[in-house]
C-alpha positions as CSV (number, residue, x, y, z in Angstrom):
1,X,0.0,0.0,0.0
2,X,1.5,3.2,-0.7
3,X,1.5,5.0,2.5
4,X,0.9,8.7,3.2
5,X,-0.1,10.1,6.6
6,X,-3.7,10.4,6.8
7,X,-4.8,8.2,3.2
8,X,-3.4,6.4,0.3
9,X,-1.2,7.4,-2.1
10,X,-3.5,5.5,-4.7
11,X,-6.7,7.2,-2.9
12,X,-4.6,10.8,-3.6
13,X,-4.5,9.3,-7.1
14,X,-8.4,8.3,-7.7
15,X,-10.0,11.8,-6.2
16,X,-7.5,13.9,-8.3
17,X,-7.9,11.8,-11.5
18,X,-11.7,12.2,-11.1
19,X,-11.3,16.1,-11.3
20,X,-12.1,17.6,-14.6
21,X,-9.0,19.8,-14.4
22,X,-7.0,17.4,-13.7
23,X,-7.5,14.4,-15.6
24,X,-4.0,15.2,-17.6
25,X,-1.8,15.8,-15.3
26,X,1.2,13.6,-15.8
27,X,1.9,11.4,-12.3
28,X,4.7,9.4,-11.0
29,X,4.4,7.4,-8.2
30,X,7.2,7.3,-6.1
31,X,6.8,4.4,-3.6
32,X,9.0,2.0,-1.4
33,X,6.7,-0.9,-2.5
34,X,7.4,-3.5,-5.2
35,X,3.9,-5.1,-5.0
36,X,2.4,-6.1,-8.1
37,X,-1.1,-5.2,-6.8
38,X,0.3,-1.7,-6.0
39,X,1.9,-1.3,-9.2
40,X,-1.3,-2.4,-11.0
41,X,-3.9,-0.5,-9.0
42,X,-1.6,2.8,-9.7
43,X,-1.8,2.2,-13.6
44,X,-5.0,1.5,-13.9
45,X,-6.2,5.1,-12.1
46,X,-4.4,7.1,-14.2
47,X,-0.2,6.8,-13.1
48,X,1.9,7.6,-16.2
49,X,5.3,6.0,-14.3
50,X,5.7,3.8,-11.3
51,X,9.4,4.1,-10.0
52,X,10.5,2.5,-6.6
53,X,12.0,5.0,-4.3
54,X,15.4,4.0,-3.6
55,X,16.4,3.3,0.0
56,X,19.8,4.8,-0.6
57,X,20.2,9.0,0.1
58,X,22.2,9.2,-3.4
59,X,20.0,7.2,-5.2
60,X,17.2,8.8,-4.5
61,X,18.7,11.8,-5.2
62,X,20.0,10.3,-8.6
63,X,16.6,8.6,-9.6
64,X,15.3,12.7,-8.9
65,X,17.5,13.6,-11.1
66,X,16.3,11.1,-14.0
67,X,12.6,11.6,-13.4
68,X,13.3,15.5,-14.0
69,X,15.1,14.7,-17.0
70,X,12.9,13.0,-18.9
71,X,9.9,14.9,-17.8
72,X,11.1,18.1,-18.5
73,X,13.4,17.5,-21.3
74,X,13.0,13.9,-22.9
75,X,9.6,13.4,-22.9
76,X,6.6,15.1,-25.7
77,X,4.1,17.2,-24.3
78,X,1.0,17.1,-25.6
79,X,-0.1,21.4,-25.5
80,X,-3.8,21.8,-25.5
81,X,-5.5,22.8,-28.8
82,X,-7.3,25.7,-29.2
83,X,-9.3,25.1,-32.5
């Protein structure tokens, strides 16, 4: 279960996929579990990436460093049309 202080991470997830403004905002989940039922659960309401949080300080920090990367530089955005 990905654990946040007061809900789910995959509950976060489901109430902010539901709203109409932000249905296309990109996600990545950022979890310390490898469960398949987590990893499932998160793709099917909406997650565009599922990466395991490293244990390690300078992997994290690394993996950080990756996921910024290709979201801000490797990766296609799709800009709205206005037709």
């Amino acid at each position: 279960v990905l654990k946040l202080p007061k809900c789910s991470g995959l509950e976060v997830l489901r109430v902010i996929r539901a709203h109409p403004n932000f249905g296309t905002v990109p996600f990545v989940i950022l979890p310390a579990s490898v469960e398949d039922h987590d990893i499932h659960e998160a793709y099917s309401l909406g997650a565009n990436s599922y990466i395991v949080k490293p244990v390690d300080f300078d992997k994290f920090i690394d993996v950080a460093r990756q996921i910024k990367l290709y979201w801000t530089v490797l990766n296609i955005h799709c800009l709205p049309r206005y037709d």
